[in-house]
C-alpha positions in Angstrom: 0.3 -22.9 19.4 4.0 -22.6 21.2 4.9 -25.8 19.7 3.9 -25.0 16.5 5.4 -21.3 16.8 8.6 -23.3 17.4 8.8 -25.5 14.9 8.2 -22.8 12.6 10.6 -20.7 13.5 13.5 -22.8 13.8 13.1 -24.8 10.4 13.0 -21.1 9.0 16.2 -20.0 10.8 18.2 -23.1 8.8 20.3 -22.0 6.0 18.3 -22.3 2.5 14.8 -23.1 3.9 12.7 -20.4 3.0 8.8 -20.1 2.2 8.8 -22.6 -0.2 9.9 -25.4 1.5 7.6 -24.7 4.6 4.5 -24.1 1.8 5.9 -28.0 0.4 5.3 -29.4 3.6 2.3 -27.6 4.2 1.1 -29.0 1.0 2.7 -32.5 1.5 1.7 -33.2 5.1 -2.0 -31.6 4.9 -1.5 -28.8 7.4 1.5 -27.7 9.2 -0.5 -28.5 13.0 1.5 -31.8 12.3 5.2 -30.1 11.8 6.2 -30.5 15.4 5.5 -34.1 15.7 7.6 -35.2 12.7 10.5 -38.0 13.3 13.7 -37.6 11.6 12.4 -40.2 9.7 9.3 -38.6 8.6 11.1 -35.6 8.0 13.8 -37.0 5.6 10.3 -39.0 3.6 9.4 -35.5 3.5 12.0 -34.8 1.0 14.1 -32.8 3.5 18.0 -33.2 3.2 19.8 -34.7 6.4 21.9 -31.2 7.1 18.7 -29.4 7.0 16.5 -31.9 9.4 20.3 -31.8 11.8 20.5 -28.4 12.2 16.5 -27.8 12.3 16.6 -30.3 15.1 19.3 -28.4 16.5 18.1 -25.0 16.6 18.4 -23.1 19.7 15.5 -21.1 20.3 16.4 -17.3 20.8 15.5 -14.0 22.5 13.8 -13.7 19.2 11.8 -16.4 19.7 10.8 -15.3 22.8 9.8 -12.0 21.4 7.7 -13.1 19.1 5.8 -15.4 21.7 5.5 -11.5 23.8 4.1 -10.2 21.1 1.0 -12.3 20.6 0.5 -11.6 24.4 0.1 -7.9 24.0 -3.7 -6.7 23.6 -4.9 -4.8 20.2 -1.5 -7.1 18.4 -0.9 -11.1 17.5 0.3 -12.9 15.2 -1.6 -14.5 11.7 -0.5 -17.5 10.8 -0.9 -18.7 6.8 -2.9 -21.5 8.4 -5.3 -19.4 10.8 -8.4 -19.5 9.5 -8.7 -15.5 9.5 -5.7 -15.2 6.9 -6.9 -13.6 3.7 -7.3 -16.0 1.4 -6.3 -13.4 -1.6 -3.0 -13.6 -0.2 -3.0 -16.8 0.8 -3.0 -17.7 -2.8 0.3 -16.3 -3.5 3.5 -18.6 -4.1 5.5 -16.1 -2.1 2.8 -15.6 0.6 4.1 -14.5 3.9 4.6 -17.4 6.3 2.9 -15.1 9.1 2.3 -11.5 9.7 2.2 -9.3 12.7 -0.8 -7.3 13.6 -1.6 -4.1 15.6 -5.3 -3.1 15.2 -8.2 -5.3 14.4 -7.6 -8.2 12.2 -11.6 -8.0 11.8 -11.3 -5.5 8.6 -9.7 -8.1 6.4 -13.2 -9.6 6.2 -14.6 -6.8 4.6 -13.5 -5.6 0.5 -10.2 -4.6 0.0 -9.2 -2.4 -2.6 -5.2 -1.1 -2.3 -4.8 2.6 -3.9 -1.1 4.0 -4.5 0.9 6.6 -5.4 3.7 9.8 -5.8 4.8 10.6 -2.5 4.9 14.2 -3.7 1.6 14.5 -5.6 -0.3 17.3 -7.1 -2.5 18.8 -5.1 -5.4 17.4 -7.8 -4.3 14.2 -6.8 -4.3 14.4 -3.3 -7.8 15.8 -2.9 -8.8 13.1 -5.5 -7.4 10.1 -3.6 -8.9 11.4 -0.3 -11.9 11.9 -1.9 -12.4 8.6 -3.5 -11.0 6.7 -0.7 -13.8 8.6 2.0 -16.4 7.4 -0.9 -15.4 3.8 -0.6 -15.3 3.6 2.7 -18.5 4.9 2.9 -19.5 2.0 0.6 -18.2 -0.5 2.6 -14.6 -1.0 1.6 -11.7 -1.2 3.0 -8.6 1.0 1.7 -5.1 -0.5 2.2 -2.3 1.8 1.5 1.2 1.9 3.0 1.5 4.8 5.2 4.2 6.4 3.0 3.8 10.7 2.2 1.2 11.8 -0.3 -0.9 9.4 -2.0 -0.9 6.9 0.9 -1.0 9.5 3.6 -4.1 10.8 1.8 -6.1 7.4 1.3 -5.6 6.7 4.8 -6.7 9.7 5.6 -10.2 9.8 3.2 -10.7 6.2 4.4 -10.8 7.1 7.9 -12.6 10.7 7.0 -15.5 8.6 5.1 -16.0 6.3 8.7 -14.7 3.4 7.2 -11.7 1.3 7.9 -8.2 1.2 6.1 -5.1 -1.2 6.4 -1.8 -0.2 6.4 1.1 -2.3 5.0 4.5 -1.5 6.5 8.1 -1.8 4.7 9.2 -1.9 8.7 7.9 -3.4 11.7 4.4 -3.2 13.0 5.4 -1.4 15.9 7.4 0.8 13.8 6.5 4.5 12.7 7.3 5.1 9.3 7.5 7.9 8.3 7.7 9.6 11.6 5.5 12.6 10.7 3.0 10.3 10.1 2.7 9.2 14.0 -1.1 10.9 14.3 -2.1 9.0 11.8 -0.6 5.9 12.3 -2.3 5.8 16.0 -5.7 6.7 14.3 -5.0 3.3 12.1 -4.2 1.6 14.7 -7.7 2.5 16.6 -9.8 2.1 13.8 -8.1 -0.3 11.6 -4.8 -2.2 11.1 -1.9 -2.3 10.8 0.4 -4.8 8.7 4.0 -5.9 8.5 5.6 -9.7 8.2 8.6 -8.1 9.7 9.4 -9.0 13.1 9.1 -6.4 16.2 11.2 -3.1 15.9 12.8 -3.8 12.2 13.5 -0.4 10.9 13.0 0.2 7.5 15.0 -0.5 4.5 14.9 -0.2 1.0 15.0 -3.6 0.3 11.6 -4.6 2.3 9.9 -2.3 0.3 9.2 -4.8 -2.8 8.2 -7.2 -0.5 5.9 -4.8 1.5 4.0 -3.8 -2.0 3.5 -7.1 -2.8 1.2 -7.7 0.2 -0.4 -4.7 -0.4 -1.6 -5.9 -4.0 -1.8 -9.6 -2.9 -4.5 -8.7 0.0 -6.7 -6.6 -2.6 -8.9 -7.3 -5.3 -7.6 -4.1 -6.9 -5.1 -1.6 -7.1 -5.6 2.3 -8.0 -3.0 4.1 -9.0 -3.1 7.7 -8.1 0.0 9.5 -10.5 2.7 8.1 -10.5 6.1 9.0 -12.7 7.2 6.3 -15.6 10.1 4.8 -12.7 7.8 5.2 -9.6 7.3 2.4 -7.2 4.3 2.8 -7.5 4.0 0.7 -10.9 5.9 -1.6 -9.3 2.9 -2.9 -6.8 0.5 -2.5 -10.3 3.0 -5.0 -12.2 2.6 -7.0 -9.1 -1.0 -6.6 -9.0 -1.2 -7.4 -12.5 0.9 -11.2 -12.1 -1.4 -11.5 -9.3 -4.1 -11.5 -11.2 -5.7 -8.5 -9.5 -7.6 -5.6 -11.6 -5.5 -2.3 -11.8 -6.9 1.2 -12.2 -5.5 4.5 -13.2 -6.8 7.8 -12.6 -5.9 9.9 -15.8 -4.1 13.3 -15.7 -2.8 16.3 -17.4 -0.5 15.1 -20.4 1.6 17.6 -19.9 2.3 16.5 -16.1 5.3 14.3 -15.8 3.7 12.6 -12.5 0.6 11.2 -14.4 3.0 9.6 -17.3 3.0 6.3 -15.4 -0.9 6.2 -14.9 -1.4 7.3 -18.8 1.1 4.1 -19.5 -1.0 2.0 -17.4 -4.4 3.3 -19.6 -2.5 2.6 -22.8 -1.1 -0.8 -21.5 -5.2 -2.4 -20.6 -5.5 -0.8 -16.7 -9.1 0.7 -16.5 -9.7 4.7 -16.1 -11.4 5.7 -13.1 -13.2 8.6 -12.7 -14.6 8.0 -8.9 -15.2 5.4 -6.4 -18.4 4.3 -8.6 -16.0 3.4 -11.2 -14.2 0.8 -8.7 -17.3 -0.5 -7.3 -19.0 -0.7 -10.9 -16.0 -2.7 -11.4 -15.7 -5.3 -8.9 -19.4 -5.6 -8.8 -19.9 -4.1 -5.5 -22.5 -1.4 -6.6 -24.6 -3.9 -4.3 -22.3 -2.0 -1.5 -24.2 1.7 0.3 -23.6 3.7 -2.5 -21.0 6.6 -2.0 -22.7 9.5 0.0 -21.1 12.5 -1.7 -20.7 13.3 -5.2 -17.3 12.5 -6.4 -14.9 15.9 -6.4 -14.3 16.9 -9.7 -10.8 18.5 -11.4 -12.4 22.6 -11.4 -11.4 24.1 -14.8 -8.2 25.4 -15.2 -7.5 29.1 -15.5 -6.3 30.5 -18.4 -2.9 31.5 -16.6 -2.3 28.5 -15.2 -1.9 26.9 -18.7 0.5 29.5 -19.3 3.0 27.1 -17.0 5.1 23.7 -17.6 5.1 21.1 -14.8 8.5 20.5 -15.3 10.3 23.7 -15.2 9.8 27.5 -14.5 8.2 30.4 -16.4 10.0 33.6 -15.8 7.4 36.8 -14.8 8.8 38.4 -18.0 7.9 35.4 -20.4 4.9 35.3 -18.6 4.3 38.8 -18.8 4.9 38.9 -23.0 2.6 35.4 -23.7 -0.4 37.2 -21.7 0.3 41.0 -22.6 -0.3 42.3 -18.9 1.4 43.9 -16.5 3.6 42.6 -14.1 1.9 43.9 -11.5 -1.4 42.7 -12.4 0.5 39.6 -13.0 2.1 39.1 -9.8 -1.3 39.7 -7.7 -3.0 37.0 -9.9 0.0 34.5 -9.3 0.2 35.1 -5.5 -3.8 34.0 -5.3 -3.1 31.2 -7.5 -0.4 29.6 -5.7 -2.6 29.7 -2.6 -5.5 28.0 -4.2 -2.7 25.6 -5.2 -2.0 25.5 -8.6 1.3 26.8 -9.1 4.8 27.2 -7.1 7.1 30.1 -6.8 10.5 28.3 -7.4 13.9 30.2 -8.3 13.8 31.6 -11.8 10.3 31.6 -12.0 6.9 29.6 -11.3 6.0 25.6 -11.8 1.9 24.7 -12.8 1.8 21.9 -9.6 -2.1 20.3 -11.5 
């Protein structure tokens, strides 16, 4: 396996070889077990230019290397390989499929169904209770969440998934070894002993910007489906459902408020063909997997809103004196009944006046 470690890793450290080429050779030579006992020869037949088969030849092996060979020796972590046996084959069937990914956890969940669910990192509190919710219920069913450990929606299916005694995945824009965001340590280490932990990143990469595309595309790539859980008209979040969608995966939307600025991207999704979900039995009812232990609990439904609540945009403030003239009472009586709303969570006291938040 060191052998084949190597020859991995210093073909990919040439200039210009990327996935693709190693996938070519995959392809060409029947499995890459027989990389590290190509000829120069057999490598140039391969289609390989002479500068690349030089310097791959040449390549010194590094204290990265060496890293990566202490990593596989830790317990509860390794390495998975696009030719182990154990890698999902959903993502294996991707062109851009990562060459290998680092694990923390127990690689054992990805035998079970995946479903990926997604969302605004600063969600409604509707939202939040509905993604928990639904996640606890498909856990409960037999499925396994994957999420990406960011705030809000993520943070919440995580947390349902775990709540319902299932298991969930979590798919890091950073190293595995890597908290991200650092608030989210507790839960991280509850992943971690319950479930797993993802990342093709190598040992201690901190996160950037730029790994984040890649990171969502190995969240929809492992899944047979991707929910949506609001999300604005420029959040990332359709990002991973476009991605999902060129994958061939099915995407869902849970609906919202037309008036909310945060469910604009789901209502988009609905109007462009993603499927409206209600609860977990919509997703199972979906993927045929009603065959699944049904969901335990009944699925938490959006309460009716109160009257005053409607009274407020999602997008800016109501003043207590506009407030005051659309509902005729007093600003006293008004006051009390917008101090127990915002603690029940449907409002905000912001400057200028108060924001509906579902």
């Amino acid at each position: 396996m060191d052998e084949l470690l190597s020859a991995w890793w210093r073909l990919r450290q040439v200039r210009g070889v990327g996935a693709t080429t190693l996938y070519q050779l995959r392809d060409l030579l029947g499995s890459l077990d027989a990389l590290p006992a190509c000829s120069t020869s057999d490598l140039l037949a391969l289609g390989l230019k002479p500068a690349v088969v030089q310097q791959f030849q040449q390549q010194p092996l590094t204290a990265a290397f060496d890293a990566l060979l202490e990593w596989q020796k830790t317990p509860g972590q390794g390495l998975l390989t696009c030719d182990d046996p154990c890698y999902p084959p959903a993502l294996a069937s991707l062109t851009d499929a990562p060459l290998w990914l680092y694990w923390r956890g127990n690689p054992v969940v990805l035998q079970q169904p995946l479903v990926a669910m997604v969302g605004s990192r600063n969600p409604t509190p509707y939202a939040r209770d509905w993604a928990r919710q639904c996640a606890a219920d498909l856990a409960r069913a037999g499925v396994c969440v994957v999420s990406g450990l960011a705030l809000g929606i993520d943070g919440a299916a995580h947390q349902g998934a775990l709540e319902g005694a299932g298991s969930t995945i979590a798919v890091l824009g950073c190293g595995a070894d890597v908290v991200y965001p650092k608030r989210h340590r507790p839960l991280y280490e509850q992943i971690y002993q319950r479930g797993l932990i993802l990342s093709e990143l190598p040992e201690g990469t901190q996160p950037q910007a730029s790994f984040f595309p890649g990171r969502n595309r190995i969240v929809s790539g492992l899944c047979g489906a991707v929910i949506v859980v609001e999300a604005a008209t420029k959040s990332g979040s359709l990002i991973t459902a476009r991605l999902a969608a060129q994958q061939g995966r099915d995407v869902m939307a849970l609906p919202g408020a037309v008036t909310n600025p945060l469910a604009a991207g789901c209502h988009q999704l609905i109007r462009d063909g993603a499927l409206l979900v209600r609860d977990a039995t919509d997703v199972l009812q979906e993927l045929d997997m009603l065959c699944l232990t049904p969901p335990a609990s009944e699925p938490a439904l959006q309460p009716s809103v109160p009257p005053l609540v409607t009274e407020l945009d999602f997008a800016s403030t109501t003043s207590l004196d506009v407030l005051a003239i659309r509902t005729g009472e007093s600003v006293s009586s008004l006051m009390a009944s917008l101090l127990e709303l915002e603690l029940e969570g449907w409002l905000v006291q912001e400057p200028g006046g108060y924001r509906r938040l579902r």
